[in-house]
C-alpha positions as a Markdown table, in Angstrom:
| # | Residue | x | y | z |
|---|---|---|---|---|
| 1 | Unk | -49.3 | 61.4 | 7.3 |
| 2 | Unk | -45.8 | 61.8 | 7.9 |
| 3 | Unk | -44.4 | 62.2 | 11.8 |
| 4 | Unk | -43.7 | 65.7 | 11.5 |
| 5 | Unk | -46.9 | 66.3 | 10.4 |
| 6 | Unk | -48.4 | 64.5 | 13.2 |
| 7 | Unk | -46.0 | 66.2 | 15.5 |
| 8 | Unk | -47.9 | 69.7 | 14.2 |
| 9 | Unk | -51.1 | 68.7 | 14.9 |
| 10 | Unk | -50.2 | 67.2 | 18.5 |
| 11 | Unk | -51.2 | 63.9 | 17.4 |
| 12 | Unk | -48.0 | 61.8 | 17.0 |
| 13 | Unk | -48.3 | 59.3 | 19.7 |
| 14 | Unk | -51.6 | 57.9 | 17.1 |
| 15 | Unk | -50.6 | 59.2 | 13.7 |
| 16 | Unk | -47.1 | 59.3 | 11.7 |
| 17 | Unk | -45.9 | 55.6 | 11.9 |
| 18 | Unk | -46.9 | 52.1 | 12.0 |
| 19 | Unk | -47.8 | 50.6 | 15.6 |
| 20 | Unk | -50.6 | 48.6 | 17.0 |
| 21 | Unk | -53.2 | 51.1 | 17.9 |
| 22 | Unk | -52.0 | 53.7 | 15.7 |
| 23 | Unk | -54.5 | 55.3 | 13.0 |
| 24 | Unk | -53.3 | 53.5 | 9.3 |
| 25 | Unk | -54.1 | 54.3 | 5.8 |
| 26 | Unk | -52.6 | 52.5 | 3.3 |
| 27 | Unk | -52.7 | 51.7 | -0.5 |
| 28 | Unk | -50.9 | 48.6 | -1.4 |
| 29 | Unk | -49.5 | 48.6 | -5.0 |
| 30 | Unk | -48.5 | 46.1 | -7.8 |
| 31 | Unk | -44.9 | 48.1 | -7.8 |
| 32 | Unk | -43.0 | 50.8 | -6.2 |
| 33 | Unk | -44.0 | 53.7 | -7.9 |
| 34 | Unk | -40.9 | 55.8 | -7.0 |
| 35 | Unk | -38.6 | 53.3 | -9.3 |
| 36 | Unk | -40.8 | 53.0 | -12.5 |
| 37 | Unk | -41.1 | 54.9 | -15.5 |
| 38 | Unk | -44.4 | 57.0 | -16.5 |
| 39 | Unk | -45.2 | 54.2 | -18.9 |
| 40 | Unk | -44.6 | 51.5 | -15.3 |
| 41 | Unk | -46.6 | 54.2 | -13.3 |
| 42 | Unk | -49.9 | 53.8 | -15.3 |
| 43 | Unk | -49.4 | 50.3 | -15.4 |
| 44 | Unk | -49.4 | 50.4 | -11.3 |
| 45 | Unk | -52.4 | 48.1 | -10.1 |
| 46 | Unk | -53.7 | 49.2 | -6.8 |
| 47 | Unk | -53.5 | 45.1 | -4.6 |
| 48 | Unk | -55.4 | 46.7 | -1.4 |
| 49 | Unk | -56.8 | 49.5 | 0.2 |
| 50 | Unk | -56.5 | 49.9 | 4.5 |
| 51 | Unk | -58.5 | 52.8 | 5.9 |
| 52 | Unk | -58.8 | 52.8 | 9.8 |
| 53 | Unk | -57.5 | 49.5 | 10.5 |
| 54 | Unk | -60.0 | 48.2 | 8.2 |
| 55 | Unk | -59.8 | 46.4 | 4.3 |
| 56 | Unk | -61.9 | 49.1 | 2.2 |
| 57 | Unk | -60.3 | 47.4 | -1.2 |
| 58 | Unk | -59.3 | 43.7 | -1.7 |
| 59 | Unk | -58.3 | 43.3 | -5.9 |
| 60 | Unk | -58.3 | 39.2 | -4.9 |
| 61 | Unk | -61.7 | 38.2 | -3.4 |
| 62 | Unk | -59.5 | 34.9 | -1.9 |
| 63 | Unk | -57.9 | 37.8 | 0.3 |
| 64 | Unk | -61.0 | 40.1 | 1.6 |
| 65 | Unk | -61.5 | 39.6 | 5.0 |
């Protein structure tokens, strides 16, 4: 969720950015999506999923908490 979308729902002191106590969801990728081809896109490998503050999705066991 962006800021201004926090902003709208009266939320944006726990929503909208990154900050210790703040709600995160967040997909970790093998590339930055918004500088690859559609060929590059596909090939995108999903590293880590954070939902809540907590690892949902861990693509190296070495790493899972």
């Amino acid at each position: 969720m962006t800021l201004d979308a926090a902003y709208a729902l009266g939320d944006e002191a726990n929503r909208g950015h990154f900050a210790p106590g703040t709600y995160a969801d967040i997909t970790i990728l093998t590339r930055d999506v918004a500088l690859g081809t559609p060929d590059e896109i596909r090939a995108t490998a999903v590293i880590a999923t954070i939902v809540g503050g907590q690892t949902s999705f861990c693509a190296d066991p070495e790493f899972r908490p």
